[in-house]
C-alpha positions as CSV (number, residue, x, y, z in Angstrom):
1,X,-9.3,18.8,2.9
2,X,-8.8,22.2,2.8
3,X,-6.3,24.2,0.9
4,X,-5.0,26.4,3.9
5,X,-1.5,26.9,3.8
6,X,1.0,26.3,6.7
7,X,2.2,29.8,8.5
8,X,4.7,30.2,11.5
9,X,4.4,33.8,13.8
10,X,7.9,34.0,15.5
11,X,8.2,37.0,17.9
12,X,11.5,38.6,17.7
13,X,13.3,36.9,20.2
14,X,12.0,33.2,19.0
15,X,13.3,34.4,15.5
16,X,17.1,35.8,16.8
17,X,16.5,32.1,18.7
18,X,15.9,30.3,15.6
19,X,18.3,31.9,13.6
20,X,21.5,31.4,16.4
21,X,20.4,27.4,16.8
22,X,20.4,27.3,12.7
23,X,23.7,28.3,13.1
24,X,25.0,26.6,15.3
25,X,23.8,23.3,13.7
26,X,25.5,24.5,10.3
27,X,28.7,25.7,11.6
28,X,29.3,22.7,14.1
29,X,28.4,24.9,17.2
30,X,31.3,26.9,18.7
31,X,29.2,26.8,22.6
32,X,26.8,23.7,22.3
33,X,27.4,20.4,20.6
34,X,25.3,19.5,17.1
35,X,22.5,17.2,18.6
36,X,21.7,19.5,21.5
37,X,21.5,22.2,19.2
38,X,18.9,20.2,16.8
39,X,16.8,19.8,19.8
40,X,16.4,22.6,20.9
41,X,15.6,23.7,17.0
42,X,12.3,21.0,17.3
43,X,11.2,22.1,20.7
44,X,10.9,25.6,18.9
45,X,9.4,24.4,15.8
46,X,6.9,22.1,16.7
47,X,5.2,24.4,19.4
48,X,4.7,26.9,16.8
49,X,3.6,24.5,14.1
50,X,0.8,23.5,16.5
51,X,-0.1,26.9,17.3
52,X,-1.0,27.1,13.6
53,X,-2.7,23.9,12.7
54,X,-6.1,23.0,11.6
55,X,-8.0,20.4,11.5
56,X,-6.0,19.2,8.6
57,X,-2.7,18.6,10.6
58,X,-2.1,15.1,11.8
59,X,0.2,14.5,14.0
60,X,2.0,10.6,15.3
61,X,4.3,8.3,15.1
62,X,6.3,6.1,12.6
63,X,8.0,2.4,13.1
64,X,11.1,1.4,10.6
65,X,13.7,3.4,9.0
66,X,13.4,5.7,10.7
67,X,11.5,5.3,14.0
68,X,10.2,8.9,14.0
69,X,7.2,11.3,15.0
70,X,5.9,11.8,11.8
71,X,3.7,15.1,10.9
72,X,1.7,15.6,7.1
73,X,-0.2,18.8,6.9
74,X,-3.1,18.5,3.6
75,X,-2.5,21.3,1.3
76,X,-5.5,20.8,-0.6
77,X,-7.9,17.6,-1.8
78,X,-5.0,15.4,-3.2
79,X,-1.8,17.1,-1.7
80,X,0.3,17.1,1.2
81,X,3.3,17.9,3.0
82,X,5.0,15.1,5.0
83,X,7.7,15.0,7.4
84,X,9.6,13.2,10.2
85,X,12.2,14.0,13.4
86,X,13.4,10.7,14.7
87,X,16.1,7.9,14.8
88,X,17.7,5.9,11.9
89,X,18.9,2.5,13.3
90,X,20.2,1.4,9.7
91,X,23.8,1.5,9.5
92,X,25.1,3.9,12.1
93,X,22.7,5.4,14.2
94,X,21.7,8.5,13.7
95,X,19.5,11.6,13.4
96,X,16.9,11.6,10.7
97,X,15.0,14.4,9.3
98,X,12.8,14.5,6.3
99,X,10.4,16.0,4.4
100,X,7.9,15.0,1.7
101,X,5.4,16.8,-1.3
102,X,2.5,14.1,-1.7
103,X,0.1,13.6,-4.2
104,X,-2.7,11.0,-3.2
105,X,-4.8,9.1,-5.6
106,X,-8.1,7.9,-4.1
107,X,-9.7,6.3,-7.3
108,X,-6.7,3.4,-7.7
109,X,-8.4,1.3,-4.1
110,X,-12.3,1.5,-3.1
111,X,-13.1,0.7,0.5
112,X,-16.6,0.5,1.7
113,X,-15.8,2.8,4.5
114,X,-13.0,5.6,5.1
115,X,-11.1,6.2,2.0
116,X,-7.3,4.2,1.0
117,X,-5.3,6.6,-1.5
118,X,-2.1,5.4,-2.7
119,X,0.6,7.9,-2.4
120,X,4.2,9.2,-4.6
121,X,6.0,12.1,-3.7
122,X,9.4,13.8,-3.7
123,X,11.0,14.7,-0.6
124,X,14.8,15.5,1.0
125,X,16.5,13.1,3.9
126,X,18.9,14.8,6.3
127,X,20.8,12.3,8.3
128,X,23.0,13.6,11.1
129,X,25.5,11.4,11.8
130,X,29.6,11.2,10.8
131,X,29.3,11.4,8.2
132,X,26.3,13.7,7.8
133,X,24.3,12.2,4.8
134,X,22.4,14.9,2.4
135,X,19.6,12.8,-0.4
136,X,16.5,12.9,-2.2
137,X,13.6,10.3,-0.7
138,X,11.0,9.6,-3.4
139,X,8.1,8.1,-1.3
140,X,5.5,5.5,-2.3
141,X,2.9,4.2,0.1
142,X,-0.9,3.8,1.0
143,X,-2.9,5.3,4.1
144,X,-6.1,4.5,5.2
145,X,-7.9,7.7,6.5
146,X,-10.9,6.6,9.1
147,X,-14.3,7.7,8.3
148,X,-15.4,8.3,11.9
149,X,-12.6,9.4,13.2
150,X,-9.3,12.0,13.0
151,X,-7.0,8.3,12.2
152,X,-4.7,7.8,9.8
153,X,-2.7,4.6,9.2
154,X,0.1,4.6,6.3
155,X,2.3,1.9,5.2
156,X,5.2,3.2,2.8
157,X,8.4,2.2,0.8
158,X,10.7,5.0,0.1
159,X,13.9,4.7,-2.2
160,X,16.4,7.5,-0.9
161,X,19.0,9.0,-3.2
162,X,22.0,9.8,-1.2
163,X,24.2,13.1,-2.6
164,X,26.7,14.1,-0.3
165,X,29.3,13.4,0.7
166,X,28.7,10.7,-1.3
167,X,26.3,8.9,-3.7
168,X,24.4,5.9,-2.2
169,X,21.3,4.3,-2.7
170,X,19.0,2.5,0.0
171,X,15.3,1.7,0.3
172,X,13.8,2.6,3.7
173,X,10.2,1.9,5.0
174,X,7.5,2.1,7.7
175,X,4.4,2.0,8.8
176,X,2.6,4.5,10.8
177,X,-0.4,6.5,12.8
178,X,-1.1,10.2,13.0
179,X,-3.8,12.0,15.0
180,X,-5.4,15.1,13.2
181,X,-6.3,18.3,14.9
């Protein structure tokens, strides 16, 4: 994998955009309403994050808690960022956000073809809701990367440390597929 960071090019007007959505979100939203706000904020990030992939972006989907498109972006041969926009079903439904800092280990499972690395990382969970849940996700999994082609499945069991407004603790999981560019 290569060790290219991630970069984002706003123009000016994307940035003011940003910045007003951000806002908005944080302070309730005085003209739109939360969700519509958060929308719009993933529409304008995750254009711009493809426009400055690699071939070390994958990009898909995740089924459990939550159901989510899922992105991880390889920061180097062991490392990763991980992350996911989608819909918590546990409890009261909700928005779920997260993101993850993965280390992979590829010596712990030998396959005969692609490679199986077992995962740990530490992450944050934002989960939109009322209330609005703020906690630390410490993910565990494995993925098996194809050989032959830009595949990745990943199975994963992640203990999330809830911090505000209160303190909770739950275990989530899921299993996935992402597509790299």
């Amino acid at each position: 994998m290569k060790s290219d960071s991630i970069y984002m090019v706003f123009t000016p007007y994307q940035e003011n955009l940003v910045k007003g959505i951000i806002s908005a979100i944080v302070n309730g939203g005085m003209i739109m309403k939360r969700p519509l706000a958060i929308l719009m904020f993933i529409v304008m990030f995750f254009p711009c994050a493809v426009l400055a992939q690699d071939q070390d972006f994958g990009l898909g989907f995740m089924i459990g808690d939550p159901t989510a498109i899922s992105f991880k972006k390889w920061t180097g041969s062991k490392t990763a960022f991980d992350g996911g926009v989608g819909w918590s079903f546990s409890g009261q439904n909700s928005l779920h956000l997260h993101a993850d800092y993965l280390v992979h280990s590829f010596d712990l499972i030998k396959v005969e073809k692609g490679r199986l690395p077992l995962y740990f990382g530490l992450g944050a969970r934002l989960k939109l809701g009322d209330p609005t849940r703020f906690g630390v996700r410490i993910p565990v999994g494995v993925s098996y990367i194809f050989e032959e082609a830009s595949l990745d499945i990943f199975f994963e069991l992640v203990p999330i440390f809830d911090l505000a407004p209160d303190t909770d603790f739950k275990i989530a999981g899921g299993i996935g597929i992402r597509y790299y560019f």
